[in-house]
N, C-alpha and C positions, 0 to 999 in steps of 0.2 A: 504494500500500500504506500502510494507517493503523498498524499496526504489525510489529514484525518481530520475531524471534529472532536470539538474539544469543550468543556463547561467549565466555571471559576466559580466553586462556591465562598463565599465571601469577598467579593468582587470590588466589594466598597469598603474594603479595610484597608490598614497601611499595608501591610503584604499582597493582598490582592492588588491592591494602585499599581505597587511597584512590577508587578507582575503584567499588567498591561500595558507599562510605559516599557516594561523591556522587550516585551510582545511585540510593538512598536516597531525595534530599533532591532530585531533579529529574525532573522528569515526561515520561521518555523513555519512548516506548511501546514498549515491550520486552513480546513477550506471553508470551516464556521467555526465560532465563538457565541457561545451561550452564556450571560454572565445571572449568577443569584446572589440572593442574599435574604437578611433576613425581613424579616413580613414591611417593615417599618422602612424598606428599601425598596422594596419589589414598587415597578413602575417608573423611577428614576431611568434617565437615560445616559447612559458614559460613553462618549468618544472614542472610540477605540480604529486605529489605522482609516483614519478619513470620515468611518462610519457613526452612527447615532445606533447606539444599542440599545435597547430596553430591559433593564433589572427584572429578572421571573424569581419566582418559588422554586425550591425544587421538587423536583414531583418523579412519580416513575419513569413517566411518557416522556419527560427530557432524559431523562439518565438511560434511556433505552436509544435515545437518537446521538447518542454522542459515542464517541472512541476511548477519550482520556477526560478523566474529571479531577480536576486539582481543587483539593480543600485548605482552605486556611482560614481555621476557622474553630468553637473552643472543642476539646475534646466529646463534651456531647453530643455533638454535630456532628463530627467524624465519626463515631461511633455509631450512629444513626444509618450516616449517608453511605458509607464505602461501602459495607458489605448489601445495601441495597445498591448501588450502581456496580457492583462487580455479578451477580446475582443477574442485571438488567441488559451485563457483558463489556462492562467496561473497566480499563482501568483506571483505578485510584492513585493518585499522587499525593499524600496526605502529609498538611505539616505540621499536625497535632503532636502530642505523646501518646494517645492513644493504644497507637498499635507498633510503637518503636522496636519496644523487646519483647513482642510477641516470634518466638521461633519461626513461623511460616513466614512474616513478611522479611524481607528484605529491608534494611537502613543504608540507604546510599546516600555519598557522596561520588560521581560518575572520575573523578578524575584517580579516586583512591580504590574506589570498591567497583569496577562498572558490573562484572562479571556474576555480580551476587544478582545480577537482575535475572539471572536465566530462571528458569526454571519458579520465578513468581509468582501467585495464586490467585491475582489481583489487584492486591494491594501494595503499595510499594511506600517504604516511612521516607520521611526528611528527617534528619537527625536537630538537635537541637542547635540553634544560632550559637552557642558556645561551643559547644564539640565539633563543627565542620570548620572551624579554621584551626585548630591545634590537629586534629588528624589530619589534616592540608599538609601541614607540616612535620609531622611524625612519619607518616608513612613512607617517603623517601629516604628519611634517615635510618629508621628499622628495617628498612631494605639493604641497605648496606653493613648496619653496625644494630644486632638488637637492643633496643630497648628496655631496661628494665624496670625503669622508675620514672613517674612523671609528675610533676607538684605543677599543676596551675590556678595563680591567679586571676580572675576577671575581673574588668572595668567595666559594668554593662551601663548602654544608653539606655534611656527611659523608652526608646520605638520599640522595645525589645516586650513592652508591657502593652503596649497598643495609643491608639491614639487619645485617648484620656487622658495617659499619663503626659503625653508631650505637650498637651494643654495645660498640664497641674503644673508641670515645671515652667510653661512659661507664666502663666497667672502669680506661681509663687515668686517667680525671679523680681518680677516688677513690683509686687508688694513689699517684696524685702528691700530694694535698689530702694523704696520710697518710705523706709524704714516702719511700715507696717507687715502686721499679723496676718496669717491665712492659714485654714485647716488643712490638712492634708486630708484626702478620700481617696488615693486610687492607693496611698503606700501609707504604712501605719505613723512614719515622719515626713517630716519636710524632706525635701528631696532636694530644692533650691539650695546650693553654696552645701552644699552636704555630700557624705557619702553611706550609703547603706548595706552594712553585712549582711543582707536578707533579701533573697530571690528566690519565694517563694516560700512552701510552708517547712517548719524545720522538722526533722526527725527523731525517734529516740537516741539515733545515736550522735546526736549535736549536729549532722550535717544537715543541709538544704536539700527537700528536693531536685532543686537547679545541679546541686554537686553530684548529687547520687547519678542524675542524666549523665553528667560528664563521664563518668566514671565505668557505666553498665555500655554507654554508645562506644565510649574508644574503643573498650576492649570487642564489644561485637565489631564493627567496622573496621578494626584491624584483624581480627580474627587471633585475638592475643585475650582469650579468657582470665588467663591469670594475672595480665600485667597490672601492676600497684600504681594505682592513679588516685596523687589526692588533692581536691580542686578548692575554693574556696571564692565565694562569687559576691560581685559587689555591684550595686546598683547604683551611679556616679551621673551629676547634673551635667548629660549630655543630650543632644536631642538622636543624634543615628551616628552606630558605629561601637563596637566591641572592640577593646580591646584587652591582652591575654599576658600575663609575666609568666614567663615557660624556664621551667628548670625538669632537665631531661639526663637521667642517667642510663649510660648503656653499656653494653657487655664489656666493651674495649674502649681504653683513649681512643679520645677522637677532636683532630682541631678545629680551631673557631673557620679559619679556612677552608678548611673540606666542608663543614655543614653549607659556609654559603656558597662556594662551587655546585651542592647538591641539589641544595634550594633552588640556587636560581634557572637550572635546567625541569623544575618540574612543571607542569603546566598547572597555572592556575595561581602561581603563587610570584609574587615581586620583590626580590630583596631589595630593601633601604637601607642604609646601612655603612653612614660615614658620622659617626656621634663629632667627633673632632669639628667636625664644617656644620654640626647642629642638624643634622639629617639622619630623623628616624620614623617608626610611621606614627601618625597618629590620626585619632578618628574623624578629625577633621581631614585629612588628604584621602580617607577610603571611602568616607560618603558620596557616590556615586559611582565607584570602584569596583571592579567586576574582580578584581584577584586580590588575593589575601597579602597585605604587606608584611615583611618578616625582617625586624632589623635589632640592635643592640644584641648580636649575635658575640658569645665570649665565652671563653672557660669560667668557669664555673668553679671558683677559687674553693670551694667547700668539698670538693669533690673531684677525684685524679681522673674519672671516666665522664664527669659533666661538661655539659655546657646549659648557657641563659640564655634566651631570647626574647623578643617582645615582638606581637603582632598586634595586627589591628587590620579590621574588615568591614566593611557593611553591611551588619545585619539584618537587612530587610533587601538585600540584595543577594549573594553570596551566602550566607547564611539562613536565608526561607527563598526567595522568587526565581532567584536563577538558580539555583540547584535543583529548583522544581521542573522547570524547562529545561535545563541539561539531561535530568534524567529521560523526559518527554524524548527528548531528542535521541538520546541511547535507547532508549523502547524501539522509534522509529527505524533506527538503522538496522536494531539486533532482528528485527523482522517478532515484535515479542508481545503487541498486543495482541488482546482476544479475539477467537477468531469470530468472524460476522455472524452475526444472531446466537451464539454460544449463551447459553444460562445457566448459570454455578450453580 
């Protein structure tokens, strides 16, 4: 099949937006574009490649007329929709948690994992905005030298929570610049001129949901079960763009030179990475940034097999929309969606 039909549930979120501005700007053979959302959207019309679209519900009758259905959208909704449009013969591209580490789906990143797509059920996960840019950069390097240990920190931006929150943070910024008060509703603090240990809900055993994701995705999308990941994730008054303090320990020394030789031949990924001349990434240069910047690349003076790095990506790029469409695109090549009229 040279081209297919395709549907966007949540079409009017920030990761749906982003997804049809990059829709836009990349030559996926899409020969329809179906976009939904939720009841309080449906009827809205969004511009999409010249066109005036109209916002629908989703329903069977569309999820039977389409090829590929990308959800972004909250995990009860995925949960909902996928196994009803896989069921109606389509595939799922979902960028919930929902069905991440469930054993039948596949969790791809297409440049690190493309191969896990064979043999798919339906559904196919997006990994977590924090875990596709550290496996970005892991996975070249465990290819040459294994890895055994990896501690990261995150910097997460507030698009990472959805579009409320990029509203709280600007409402609070300007309250506080004008040396007034304001509640926080979408984060349990202020978020403004702050930084927050807390993405998401915590665990018994002190860690964050957010970390536990880090931790269960590397090692499935490396295919490294046992490797010791401990991550530790912070919610920082940004508006779009993650970024990661990467401390990686592996089997063997290994220099700061060979990793960025490594890096910089992999696809997908840009070393930055002149600190002396003030050049390294940060999340203002990856917002609107298709590849994961990878710089303050060094040994790792704590450790005779380490090395540090620091990355930074755009999460609502890179990490939810175009990974969705990368994968869309490996479906198309591998010859790997469902076949016409099939019902699971």
């Amino acid at each position: 099949m040279d081209q297919c039909k395709i549907a966007v549930v949540g079409a009017t979120g920030a990761v749906g937006s982003v997804f049809l501005d990059i829709l836009e700007h990349r030559d996926f053979p899409a020969s329809e574009l179906r976009l939904c959302a939720s009841s309080r959207s449906v009827g809205k019309r969004l511009r999409v490649k010249g066109q005036e679209i109209e916002v629908e519900a989703v329903t069977p009758e569309l999820l039977s007329e389409v090829d590929i259905v990308f959800i972004s959208a909250s995990g009860d909704v995925s949960r909902e929709v996928a196994p009803l449009a896989v069921r109606q013969g389509a595939v799922v591209i979902d960028d919930s948690s929902a069905f991440r580490m469930d054993p039948d789906v596949p969790l791809v990143v297409p440049e690190v994992n493309a191969d896990d797509l064979r043999g798919h059920k339906g559904i196919i996960a997006i990994p977590n905005c924090s875990t596709t840019p550290l496996v970005m950069a892991l996975k070249p390097l465990n290819d040459v030298n294994p890895v055994r240990r990896v501690i990261a920190d995150t910097y997460q931006s507030v698009s990472g929570t959805g579009t409320a929150a990029v509203e709280e943070l600007r409402t609070q910024t300007a309250s506080a610049l004008k040396g007034e008060g304001s509640e926080p509703s979408v984060y349990p603090h202020r978020i403004a001129f702050n930084a927050l240990p807390h993405i998401e809900p915590f665990k018994e055993n002190g860690y964050t949901n957010e970390e536990m994701k880090m931790l269960n995705e590397t090692r499935k999308i490396l295919h490294e079960p046992d490797l010791a990941v401990s991550a530790t994730c912070v919610r920082v008054p940004v508006m779009v763009g993650h970024s990661e303090a990467v401390h990686v320990e592996f089997a063997e020394p290994m220099g700061a030179g060979e990793v960025r030789e490594i890096l910089s031949g992999f696809p997908g990924i840009r070393v930055v990475d002149d600190p002396l001349r003030n050049v390294y990434p940060m999340p203002i240069d990856a917002e609107g940034v298709d590849e994961v910047l990878v710089g303050r690349i060094r040994q790792d003076v704590s450790h005779p097999n380490g090395v540090a790095m620091w990355l930074a990506s755009d999460n609502l790029r890179k990490g939810a929309a175009l990974n969705a469409l990368q994968i869309a695109e490996e479906v198309m090549a591998k010859g790997l969606l469902l076949e016409p009229g099939r019902k699971v």
